[in-house]
C-alpha positions in Angstrom: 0.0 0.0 0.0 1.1 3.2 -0.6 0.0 6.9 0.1 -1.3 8.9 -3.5 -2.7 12.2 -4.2 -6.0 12.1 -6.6 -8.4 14.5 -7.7 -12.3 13.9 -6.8 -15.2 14.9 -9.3 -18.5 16.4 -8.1 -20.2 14.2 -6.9 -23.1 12.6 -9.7 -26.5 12.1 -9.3 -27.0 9.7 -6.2 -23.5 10.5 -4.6 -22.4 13.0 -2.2 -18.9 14.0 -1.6 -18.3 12.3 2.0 -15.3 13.6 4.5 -14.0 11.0 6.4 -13.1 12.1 10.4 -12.4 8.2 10.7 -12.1 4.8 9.1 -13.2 1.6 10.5 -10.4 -1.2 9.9 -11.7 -4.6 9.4 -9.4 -8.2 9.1 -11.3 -8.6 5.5 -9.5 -5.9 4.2 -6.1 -7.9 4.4 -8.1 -11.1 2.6 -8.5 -8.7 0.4 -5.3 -6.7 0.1 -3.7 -10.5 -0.5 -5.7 -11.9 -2.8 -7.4 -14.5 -0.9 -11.1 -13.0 -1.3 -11.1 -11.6 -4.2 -12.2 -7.5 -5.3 -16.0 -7.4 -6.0 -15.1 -5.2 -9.0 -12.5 -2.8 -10.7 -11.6 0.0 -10.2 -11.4 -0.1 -6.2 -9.3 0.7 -3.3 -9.6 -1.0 0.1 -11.9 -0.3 3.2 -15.3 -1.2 3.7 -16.4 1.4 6.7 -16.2 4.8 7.5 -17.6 7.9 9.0 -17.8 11.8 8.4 -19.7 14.8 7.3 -21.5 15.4 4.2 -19.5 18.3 2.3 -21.3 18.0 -1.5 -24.1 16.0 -2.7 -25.5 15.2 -6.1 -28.7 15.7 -8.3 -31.2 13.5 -6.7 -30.3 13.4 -3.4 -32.8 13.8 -0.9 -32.4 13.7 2.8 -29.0 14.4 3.4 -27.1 17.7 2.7 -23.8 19.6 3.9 -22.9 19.0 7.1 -24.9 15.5 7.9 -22.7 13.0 9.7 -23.2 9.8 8.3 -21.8 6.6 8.6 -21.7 3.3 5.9 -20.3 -0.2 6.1 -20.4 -2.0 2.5 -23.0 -1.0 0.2 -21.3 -0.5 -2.9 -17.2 -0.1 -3.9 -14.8 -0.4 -1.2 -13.0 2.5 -0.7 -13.0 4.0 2.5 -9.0 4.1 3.1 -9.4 8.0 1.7 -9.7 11.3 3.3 -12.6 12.0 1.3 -14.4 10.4 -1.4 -17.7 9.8 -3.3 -20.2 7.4 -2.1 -23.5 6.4 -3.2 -25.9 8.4 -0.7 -28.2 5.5 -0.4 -25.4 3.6 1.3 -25.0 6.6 4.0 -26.6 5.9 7.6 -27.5 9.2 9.6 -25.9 8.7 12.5 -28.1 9.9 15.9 -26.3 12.3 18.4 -25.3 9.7 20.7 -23.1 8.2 18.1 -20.0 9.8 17.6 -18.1 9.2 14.5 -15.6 7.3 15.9 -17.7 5.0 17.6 -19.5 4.7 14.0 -16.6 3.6 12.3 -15.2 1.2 14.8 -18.8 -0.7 15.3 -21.3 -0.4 11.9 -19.4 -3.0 10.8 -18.5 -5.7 13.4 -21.7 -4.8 15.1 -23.4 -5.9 12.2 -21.4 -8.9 11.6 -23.1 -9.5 15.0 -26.4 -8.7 14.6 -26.6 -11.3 12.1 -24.8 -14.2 13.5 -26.7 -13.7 16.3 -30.2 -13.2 14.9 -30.1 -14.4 11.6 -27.4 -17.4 11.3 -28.9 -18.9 14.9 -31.3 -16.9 17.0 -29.3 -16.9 19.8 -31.5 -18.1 23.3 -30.9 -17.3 26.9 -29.5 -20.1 28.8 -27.3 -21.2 25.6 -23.3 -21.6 25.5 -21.5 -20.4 22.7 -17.8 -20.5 21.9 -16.9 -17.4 20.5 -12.9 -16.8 18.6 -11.2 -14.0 18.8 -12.9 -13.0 22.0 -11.5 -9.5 22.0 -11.3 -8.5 19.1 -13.3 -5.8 17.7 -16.1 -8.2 16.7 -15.2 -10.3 19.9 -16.0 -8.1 22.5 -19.2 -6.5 20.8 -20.1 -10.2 20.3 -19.8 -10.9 24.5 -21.5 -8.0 25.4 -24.4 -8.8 23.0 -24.6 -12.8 24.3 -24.7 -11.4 27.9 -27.5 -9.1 27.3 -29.3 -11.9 25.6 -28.6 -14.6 28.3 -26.5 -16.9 27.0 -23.2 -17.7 28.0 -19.8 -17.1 26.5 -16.3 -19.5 26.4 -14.0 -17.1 24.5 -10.7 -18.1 22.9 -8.0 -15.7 23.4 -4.1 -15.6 22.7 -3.1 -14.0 25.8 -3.5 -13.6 29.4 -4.3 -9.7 28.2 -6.9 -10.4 26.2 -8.6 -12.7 28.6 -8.7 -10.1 31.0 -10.2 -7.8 28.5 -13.1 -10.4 27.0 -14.2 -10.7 31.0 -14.5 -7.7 31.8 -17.0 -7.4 28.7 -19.0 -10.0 28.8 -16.9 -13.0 28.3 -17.8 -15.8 31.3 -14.8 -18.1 30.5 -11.9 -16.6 28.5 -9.4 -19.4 27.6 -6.1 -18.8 26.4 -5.5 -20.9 23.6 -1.9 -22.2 23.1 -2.7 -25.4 21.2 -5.7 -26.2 19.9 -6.6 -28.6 22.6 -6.7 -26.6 25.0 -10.0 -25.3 23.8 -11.5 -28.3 23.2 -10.6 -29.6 27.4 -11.8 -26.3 28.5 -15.1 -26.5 26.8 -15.3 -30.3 27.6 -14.5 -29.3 31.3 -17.2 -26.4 31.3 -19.8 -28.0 29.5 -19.6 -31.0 31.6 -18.9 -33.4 28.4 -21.6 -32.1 26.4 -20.5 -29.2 24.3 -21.3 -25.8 23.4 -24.6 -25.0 21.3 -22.7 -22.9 18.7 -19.5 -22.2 18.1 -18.6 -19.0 16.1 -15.2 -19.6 14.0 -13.6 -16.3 12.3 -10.0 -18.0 12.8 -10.2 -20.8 9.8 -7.5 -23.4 9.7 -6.1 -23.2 12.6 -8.5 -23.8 15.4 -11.0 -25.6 13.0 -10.8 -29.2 14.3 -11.3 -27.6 17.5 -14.3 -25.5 17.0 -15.7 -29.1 15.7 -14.8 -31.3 18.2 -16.5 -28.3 20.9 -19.3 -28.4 19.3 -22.8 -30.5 21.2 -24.6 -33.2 19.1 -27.0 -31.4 16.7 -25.4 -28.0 17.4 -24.1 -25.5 14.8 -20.3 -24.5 13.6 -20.5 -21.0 12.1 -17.0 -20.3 10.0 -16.7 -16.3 9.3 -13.7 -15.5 8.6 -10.1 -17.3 8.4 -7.5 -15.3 9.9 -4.9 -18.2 9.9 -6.0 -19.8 6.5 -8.9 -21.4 5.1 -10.4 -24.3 6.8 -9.8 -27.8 5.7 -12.1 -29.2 3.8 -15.0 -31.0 5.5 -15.3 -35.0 6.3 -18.9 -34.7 6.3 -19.1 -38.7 6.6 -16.8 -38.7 10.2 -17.9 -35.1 11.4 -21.6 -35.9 10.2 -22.0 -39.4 11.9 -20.3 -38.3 15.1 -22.8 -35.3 16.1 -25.2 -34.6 13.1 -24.0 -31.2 13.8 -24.7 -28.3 11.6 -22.3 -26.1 9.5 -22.7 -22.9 8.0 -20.3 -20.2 6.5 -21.7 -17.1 7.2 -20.9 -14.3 4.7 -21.8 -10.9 5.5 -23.0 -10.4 1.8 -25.6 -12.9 2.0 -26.9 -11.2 4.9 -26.5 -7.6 4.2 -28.6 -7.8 1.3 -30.1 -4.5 0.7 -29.7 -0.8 1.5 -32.9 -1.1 3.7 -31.6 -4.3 5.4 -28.4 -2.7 6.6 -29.8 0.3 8.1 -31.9 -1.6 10.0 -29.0 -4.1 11.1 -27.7 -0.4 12.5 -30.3 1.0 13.9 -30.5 -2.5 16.0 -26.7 -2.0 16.8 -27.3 1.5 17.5 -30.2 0.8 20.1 -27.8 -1.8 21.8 -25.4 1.2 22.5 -27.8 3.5 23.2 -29.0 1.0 26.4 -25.4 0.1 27.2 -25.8 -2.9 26.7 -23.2 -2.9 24.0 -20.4 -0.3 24.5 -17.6 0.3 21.6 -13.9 -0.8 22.1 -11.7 1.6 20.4 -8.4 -0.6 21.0 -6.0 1.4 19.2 -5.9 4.3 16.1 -3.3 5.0 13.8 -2.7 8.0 10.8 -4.1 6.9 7.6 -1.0 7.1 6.0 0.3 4.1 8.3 -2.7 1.6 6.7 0.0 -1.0 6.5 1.0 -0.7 9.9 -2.4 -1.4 10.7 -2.9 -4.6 8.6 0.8 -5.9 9.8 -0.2 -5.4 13.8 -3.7 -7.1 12.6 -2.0 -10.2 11.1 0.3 -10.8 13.8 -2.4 -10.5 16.5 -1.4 -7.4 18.3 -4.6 -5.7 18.4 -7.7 -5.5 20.9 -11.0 -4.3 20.1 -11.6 -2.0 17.1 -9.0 -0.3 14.9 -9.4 2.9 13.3 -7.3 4.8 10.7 -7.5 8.7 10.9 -7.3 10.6 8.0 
């Protein structure tokens, strides 16, 4: 990645010229930075969420003007690593005064991503156990908070003693820090009394796969969403099938963020969430724009907590 001057147009009919005052980072912008998920389409930068203030909009724009502070995650072109650029307006959300636009940019996202795992990929119940990856990360420890306001109960895997501290102290019942993948699998065993967890939520992929499997109850459900060491092994469906006639799933955010309509409404959800504080925003560490790639290198290597932001 490197830092480049460019000139924007006036924004066109639909778009308004959007000022970022911050940049959500997310760990699929280094899938797609390396290739492994692949651009949805040319010409495109990277960066999927944002936040700012309205400076210009188009013909045919109705609702929004100069000097609306808005907020988008997806919704058309990536793009968002800029200090300013065009966006379709329909992809803005307004954000309301209790949201600032830093706490925008570091939750639309992963608070969607939770949202749906939670009410769309399983409706999560009180009184259920769930394993949850990545415990406190950004989507980790919106993720904790969310289970414990629903009633269920949370065994997070974490790398360090750190981040264990941090995942309890929002939400998390039992952090475990994972060294080898067993030791998830005995913890959950030793919780769970020999039965298993009723979901398990998998964004770290090759690694910790057979794990999330073999932590899993009989008839529950393995959610894979993401794959921050690698892409999970292909499935014995025969050995993993016959053992638990558990479920699996892959759950995409694009399959699920379907429309305009249906990601506003994924927000406003979200947004109600921090509004009762139930939910409160993480903001683990910021760096300048320019330093993007320091960003994705700290990501990769598992040195960040909570939610990352780039300021432009």
């Amino acid at each position: 990645m490197k830092w480049e001057q460019v000139e924007l147009a006036d924004p066109g009919p639909g778009e308004v010229l959007l000022r970022h005052t911050a940049i959500g980072f997310n760990m699929v912008e280094t899938y797609f930075r390396s290739g492994l998920y692949p651009l949805p389409g040319l010409p495109a930068g990277l960066g999927v969420e944002g936040a700012g203030v309205i400076e210009a909009v188009g013909r045919r724009v109705k609702g929004l003007k100069p000097g609306t502070r808005v907020g988008y995650a997806g919704g058309g072109p990536q793009g968002s690593y800029a200090e300013a650029r065009l966006i379709s307006a329909a992809a803005l959300i307004k954000l309301p005064a209790y949201i600032d636009e830093r706490t925008a940019a570091a939750a639309i996202s992963k608070g969607c991503t939770v949202q749906f795992l939670f009410n769309q990929t399983h409706k999560l119940k009180k009184g259920e156990t769930i394993v949850f990856h990545a415990a406190a990360g950004g989507v980790g420890l919106i993720a904790c908070q969310w289970a414990k306001a629903v009633g269920a109960t949370v065994i997070g895997a974490v790398g360090t003693e750190e981040k264990a501290r941090l995942a309890r102290r929002h939400g998390c019942k039992h952090p475990i820090v994972v060294k080898k993948p067993q030791d998830l699998t005995d913890a959950v065993m030793r919780i769970t009394k020999g039965v298993g967890v009723d979901v398990v939520y998998d964004s770290i992929g090759k690694d910790l796969w057979q794990s999330s499997l073999d932590s899993v109850r009989r008839r529950g459900l393995v959610v894979n969403f993401g794959s921050a060491s690698g892409t999970p092994p292909p499935l014995d469906l025969a050995r993993e099938g016959t053992q638990k006639s558990a479920y699996f799933t892959r759950a995409a955010g694009l399959n699920y963020m379907t429309s305009h309509e249906v990601r506003k409404a994924s927000a406003r959800h979200l947004f109600r969430m921090i509004k009762s504080g139930a939910v409160k925003v993480r903001i683990g560490q910021t760096y300048p724009l320019r330093e993007a790639a320091k960003a994705h290198r700290d990501a990769a290597a598992r040195k960040t907590t909570g939610s990352t932001l780039l300021i432009p």
